[in-house]
C-alpha positions in Angstrom: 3.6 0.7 -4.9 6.8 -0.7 -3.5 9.1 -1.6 -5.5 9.2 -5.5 -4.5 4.9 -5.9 -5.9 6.4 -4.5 -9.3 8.7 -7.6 -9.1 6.1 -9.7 -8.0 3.9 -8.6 -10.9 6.5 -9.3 -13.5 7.2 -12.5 -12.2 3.5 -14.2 -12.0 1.3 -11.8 -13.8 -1.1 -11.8 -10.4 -0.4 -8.6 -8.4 -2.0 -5.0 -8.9 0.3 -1.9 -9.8 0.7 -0.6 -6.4 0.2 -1.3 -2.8 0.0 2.4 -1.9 -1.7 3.9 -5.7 -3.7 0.9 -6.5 -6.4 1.2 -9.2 -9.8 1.6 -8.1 -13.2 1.0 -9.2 -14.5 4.4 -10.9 -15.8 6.5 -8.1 -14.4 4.8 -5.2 -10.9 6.0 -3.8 -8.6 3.0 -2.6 -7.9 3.6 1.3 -4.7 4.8 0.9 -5.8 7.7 -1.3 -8.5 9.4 1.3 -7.4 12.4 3.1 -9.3 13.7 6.0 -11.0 16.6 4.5 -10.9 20.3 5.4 -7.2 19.2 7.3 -5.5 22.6 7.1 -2.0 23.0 7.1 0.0 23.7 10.6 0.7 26.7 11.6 4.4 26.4 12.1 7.3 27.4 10.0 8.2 24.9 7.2 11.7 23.9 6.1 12.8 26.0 2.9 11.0 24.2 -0.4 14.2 24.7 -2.1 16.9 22.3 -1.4 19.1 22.7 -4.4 20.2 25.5 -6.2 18.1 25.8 -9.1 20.5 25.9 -11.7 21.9 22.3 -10.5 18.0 21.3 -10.8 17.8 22.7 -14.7 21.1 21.3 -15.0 20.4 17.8 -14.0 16.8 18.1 -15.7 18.7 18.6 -18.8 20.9 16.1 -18.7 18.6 13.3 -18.0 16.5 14.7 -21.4 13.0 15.3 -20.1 10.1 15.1 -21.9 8.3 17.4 -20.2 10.0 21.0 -18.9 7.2 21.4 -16.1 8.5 25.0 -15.4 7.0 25.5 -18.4 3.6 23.7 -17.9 0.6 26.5 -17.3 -1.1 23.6 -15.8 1.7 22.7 -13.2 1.7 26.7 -12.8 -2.2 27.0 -11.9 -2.1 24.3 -9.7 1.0 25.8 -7.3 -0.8 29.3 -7.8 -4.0 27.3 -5.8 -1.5 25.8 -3.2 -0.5 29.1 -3.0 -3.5 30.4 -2.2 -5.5 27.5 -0.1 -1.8 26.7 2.0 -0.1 29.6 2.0 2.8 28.5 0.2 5.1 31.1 -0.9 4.7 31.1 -4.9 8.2 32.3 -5.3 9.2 29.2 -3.4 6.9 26.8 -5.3 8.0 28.2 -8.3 11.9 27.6 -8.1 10.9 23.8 -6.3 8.5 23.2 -9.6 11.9 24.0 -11.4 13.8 21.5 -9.8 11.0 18.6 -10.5 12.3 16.0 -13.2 9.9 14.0 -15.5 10.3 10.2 -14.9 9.3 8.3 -17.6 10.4 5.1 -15.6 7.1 6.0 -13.8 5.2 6.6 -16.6 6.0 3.1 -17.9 5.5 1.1 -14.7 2.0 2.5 -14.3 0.8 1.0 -17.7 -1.4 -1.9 -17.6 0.9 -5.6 -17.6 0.7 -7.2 -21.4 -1.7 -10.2 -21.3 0.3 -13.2 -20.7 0.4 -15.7 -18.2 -3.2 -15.9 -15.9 -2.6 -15.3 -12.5 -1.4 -17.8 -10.4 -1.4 -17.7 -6.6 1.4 -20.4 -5.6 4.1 -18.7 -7.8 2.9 -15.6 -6.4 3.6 -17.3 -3.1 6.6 -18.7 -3.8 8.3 -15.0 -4.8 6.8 -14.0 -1.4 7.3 -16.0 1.1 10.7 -16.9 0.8 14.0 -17.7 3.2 15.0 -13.8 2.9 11.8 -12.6 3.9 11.4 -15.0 6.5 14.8 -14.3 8.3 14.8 -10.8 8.0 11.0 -11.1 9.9 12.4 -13.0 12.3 15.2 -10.2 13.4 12.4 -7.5 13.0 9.9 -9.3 15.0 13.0 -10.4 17.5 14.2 -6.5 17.4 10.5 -5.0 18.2 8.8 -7.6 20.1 8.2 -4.9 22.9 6.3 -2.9 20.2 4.5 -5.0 18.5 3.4 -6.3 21.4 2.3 -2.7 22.3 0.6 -2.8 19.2 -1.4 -5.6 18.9 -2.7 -4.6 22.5 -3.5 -1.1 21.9 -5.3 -1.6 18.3 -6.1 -5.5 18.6 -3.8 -6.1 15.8 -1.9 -9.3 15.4 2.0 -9.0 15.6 2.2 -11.4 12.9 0.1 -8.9 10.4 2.6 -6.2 10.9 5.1 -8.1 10.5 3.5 -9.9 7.4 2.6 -6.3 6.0 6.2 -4.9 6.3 7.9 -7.5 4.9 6.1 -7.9 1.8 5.8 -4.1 1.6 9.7 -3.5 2.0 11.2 -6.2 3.1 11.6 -4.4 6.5 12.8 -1.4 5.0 15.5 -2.9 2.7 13.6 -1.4 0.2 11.6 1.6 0.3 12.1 3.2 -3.2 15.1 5.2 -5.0 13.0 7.5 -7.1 12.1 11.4 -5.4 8.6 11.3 -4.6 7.9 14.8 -5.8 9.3 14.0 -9.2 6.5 11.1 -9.8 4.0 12.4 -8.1 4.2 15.4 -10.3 5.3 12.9 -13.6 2.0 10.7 -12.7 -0.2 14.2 -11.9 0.3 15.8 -14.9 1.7 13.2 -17.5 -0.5 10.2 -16.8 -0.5 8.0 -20.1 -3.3 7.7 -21.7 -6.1 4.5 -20.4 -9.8 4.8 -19.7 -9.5 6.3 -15.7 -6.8 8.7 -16.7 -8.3 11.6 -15.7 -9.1 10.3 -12.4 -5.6 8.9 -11.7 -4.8 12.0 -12.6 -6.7 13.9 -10.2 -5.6 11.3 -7.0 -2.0 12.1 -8.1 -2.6 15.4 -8.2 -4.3 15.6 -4.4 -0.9 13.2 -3.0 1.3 16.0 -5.0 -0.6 18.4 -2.3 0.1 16.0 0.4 3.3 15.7 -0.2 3.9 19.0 0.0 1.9 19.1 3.5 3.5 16.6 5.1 7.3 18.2 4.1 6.2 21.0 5.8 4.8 19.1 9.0 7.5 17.2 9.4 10.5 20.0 8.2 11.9 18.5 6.2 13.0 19.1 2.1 10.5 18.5 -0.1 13.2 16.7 -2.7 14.5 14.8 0.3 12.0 12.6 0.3 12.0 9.2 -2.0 10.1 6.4 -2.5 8.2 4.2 -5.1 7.7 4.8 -8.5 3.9 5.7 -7.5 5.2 8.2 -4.5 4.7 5.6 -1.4 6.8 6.1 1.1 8.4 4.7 4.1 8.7 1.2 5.5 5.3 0.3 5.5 5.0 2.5 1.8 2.0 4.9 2.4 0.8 7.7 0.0 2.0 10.9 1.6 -2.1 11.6 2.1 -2.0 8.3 4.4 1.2 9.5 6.0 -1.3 12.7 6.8 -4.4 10.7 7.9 -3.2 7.3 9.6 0.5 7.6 10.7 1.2 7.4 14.2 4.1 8.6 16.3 4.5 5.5 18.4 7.5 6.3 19.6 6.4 9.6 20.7 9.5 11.6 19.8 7.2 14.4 18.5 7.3 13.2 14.3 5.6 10.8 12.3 8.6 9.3 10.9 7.9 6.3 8.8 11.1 6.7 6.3 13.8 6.1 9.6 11.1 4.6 12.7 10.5 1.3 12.6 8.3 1.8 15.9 6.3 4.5 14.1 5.8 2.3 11.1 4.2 -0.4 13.4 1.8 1.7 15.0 0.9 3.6 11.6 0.6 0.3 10.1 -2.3 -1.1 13.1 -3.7 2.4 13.1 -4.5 1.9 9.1 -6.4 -1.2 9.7 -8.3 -0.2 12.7 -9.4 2.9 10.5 -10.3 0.3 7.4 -12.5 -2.2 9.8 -10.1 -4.2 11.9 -12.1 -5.9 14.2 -10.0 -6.7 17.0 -12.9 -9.0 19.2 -13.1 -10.9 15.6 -12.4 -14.7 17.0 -11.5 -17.2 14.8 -8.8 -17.8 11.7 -9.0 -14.6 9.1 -9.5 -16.9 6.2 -10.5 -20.5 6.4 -10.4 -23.0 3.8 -13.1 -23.6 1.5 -14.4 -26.7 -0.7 -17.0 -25.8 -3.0 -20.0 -27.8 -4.8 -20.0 -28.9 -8.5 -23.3 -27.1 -9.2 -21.4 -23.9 -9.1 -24.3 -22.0 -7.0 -21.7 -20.5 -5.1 -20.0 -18.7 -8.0 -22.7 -15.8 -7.0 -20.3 -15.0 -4.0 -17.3 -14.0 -5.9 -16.6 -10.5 -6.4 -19.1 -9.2 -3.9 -16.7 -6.1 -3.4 -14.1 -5.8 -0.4 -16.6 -7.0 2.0 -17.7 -9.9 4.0 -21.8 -10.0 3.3 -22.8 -13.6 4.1 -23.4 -15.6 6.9 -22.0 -19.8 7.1 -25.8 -21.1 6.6 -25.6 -19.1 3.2 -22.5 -20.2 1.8 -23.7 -23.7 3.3 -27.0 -23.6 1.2 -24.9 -22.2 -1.6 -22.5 -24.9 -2.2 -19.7 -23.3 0.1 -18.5 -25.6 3.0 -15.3 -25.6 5.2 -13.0 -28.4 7.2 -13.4 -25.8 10.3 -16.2 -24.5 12.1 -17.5 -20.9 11.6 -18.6 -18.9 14.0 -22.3 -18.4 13.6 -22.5 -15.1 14.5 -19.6 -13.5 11.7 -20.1 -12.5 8.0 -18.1 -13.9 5.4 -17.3 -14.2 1.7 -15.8 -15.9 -0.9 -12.7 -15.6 -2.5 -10.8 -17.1 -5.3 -6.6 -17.8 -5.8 -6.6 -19.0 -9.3 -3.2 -21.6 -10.0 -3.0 -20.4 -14.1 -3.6 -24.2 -15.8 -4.0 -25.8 -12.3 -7.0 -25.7 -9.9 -8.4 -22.7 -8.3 -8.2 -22.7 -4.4 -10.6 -21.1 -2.8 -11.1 -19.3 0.7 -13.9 -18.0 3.4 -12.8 -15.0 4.2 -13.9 -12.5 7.8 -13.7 -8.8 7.7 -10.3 -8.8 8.9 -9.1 -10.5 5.8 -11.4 -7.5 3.8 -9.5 -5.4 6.3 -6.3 -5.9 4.9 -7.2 -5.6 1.4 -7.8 -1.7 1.9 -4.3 -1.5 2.0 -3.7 -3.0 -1.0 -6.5 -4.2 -2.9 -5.5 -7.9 -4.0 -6.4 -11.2 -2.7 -3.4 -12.4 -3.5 -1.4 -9.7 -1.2 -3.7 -10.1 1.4 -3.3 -14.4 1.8 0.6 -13.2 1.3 0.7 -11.1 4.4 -1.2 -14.0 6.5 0.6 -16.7 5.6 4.0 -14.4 5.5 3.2 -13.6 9.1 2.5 -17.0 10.1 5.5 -18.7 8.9 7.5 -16.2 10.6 6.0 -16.6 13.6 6.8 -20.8 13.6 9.7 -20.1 12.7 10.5 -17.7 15.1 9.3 -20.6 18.0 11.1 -22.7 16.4 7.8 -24.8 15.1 8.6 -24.7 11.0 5.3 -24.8 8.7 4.5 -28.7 8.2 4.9 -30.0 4.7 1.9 -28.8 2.9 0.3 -27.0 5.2 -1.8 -24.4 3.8 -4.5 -21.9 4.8 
């Protein structure tokens, strides 16, 4: 994930591990993980894996103390011998790069479930989101690239306001995209995974985005150790997994790479691209959430955690309990979701598939009403209209 959810975990207790590497239900990959399958590599001639001498990567692997020597690891062998063998990797290559890799037990740490404390509470999650830094700097983004997110939200139906909203709780517009190598976490988190019940699983998605990275060096030529990110491997301004990179980026600004690390214009279009490709309805009319009251016979308590999805129509949640200040269209599915407030009262919202859209990048409810109402206010206050005192979705 990028760096600013860690921050937003520590400080309310609310938000998953990672936008980009979140955890999944067991047999289910998150949307940032797929990869389209039987993608072969390009037949074109790849930068050098090898960026550093090799002795300045032992070196600097001693020095830091590693717990892990994964020159040494017959498992980290085997699997370059297969990416060997299914890419065409030169082994000799792979083999002095795999010598360079450093254990990061920073990454080992910060993928460990959050101690129990505090319940999750979705106005101090707010309040670490959508704040005056965040706002301004959306405002000189959105100010910089109106051309192309206009572009954008023409092309792919996608509102300006959702990129925007998306980027700058992802990076903050790029301010921060991650210090840490991506091939040394990747590799940490593929092979030295701590111990908890979907290990082997994480294991295995870590192990596949190890590939990708690798993949997508060669694609775009550039070093392998070059490339940094989060402390799960995202990467980039809007912080994809190097397999989403492969699958959903987009060179918007058509100057022949998918560059999402240096192109702000490639990380708009990659950004509506992802949501299109996760069930972005663009003809979808309406508000994406709406707000909900609910009944005191708790009937509707059967239309939380229905899964990423909106299943029910208005006359349902009507007959359930579930009504709203706003009219529905008839003719849209919905569902129910839940912002708990810790000690204070849960708010509740309907919610459309575009709202379910936006929680394949990062699956949290929380995240999601962030990037709305992120967006939002940046668009008031970019026409000068500022969000009226308590205003809420």
């Amino acid at each position: 994930m990028k760096l600013i959810s860690l921050l937003l975990a520590l400080a309310v207790s609310a938000s998953p591990l990672s936008q980009a590497a979140p955890a999944k239900k067991p047999g289910k990959k998150s949307a940032h993980s797929r990869v389209k399958a039987g993608a072969k590599a390009p037949a074109r001639k790849m930068a050098p894996l090898v960026a550093l001498p090799v002795a300045a990567g032992a070196a600097a692997a001693a020095q830091a103390g590693d717990a892990i020597v994964f020159s040494e690891s017959d498992a980290v062998n085997a699997f370059a011998d297969e990416l060997a063998l299914r890419h065409g990797f030169p082994r000799a290559e792979l083999g002095a790069l795999i010598g360079q890799i450093r254990y990061i037990d920073a990454a080992v740490q910060l993928v460990k479930p959050a101690p129990k404390g505090k319940p999750k509470n979705w106005q101090n999650y707010k309040r670490v989101t959508i704040e005056p830094v965040r706002i301004r700097a959306g405002v000189s983004f959105w100010n910089q690239h109106a051309a192309v997110l206009a572009r954008a939200q023409a092309e792919y139906g996608v509102p300006a306001e959702i990129i925007v909203g998306i980027i700058g709780v992802e990076t903050i517009y790029g301010r921060d995209t991650g210090r840490f190598r991506v091939l040394d976490v990747l590799t940490t988190l593929a092979f030295a995974y701590p111990e908890a019940p979907n290990r082997a699983a994480r294991m295995a998605f870590f192990r596949g985005e190890l590939e990708n990275a690798l993949l997508l060096a060669r694609k775009s030529n550039i070093e392998p150790l070059s490339m940094l990110g989060s402390f799960a491997g995202a990467i980039g301004m809007p912080q994809f997994m190097p397999g989403s990179v492969l699958a959903y980026g987009v060179d918007y600004d058509n100057d022949g790479n998918i560059d999402l690390r240096n192109s702000a214009v490639d990380a708009i279009g990659s950004v509506a691209s992802f949501l299109v490709q996760h069930g972005w309805q663009a003809k979808q009319s309406g508000p994406i959430v709406y707000p909900a009251r609910v009944s005191d016979e708790r009937v509707w308590e059967s239309f939380l955690n229905q899964g990423l999805a909106a299943k029910f129509r208005d006359d349902e949640l009507r007959a359930g309990g579930v009504s709203s200040s706003a009219i529905l269209p008839p003719s849209q599915r919905y569902g129910l979701i839940d912002l708990p407030n810790g000690g204070d009262p849960t708010e509740y919202r309907i919610a459309t598939d575009n709202f379910f859209a936006i929680t394949q990048y990062n699956r949290s409810y929380f995240y999601a009403m962030s990037v709305i109402e992120l967006g939002r206010t940046i668009r008031l206050s970019r026409s000068g209209q500022p969000l009226a005192s308590g205003e809420t979705l």
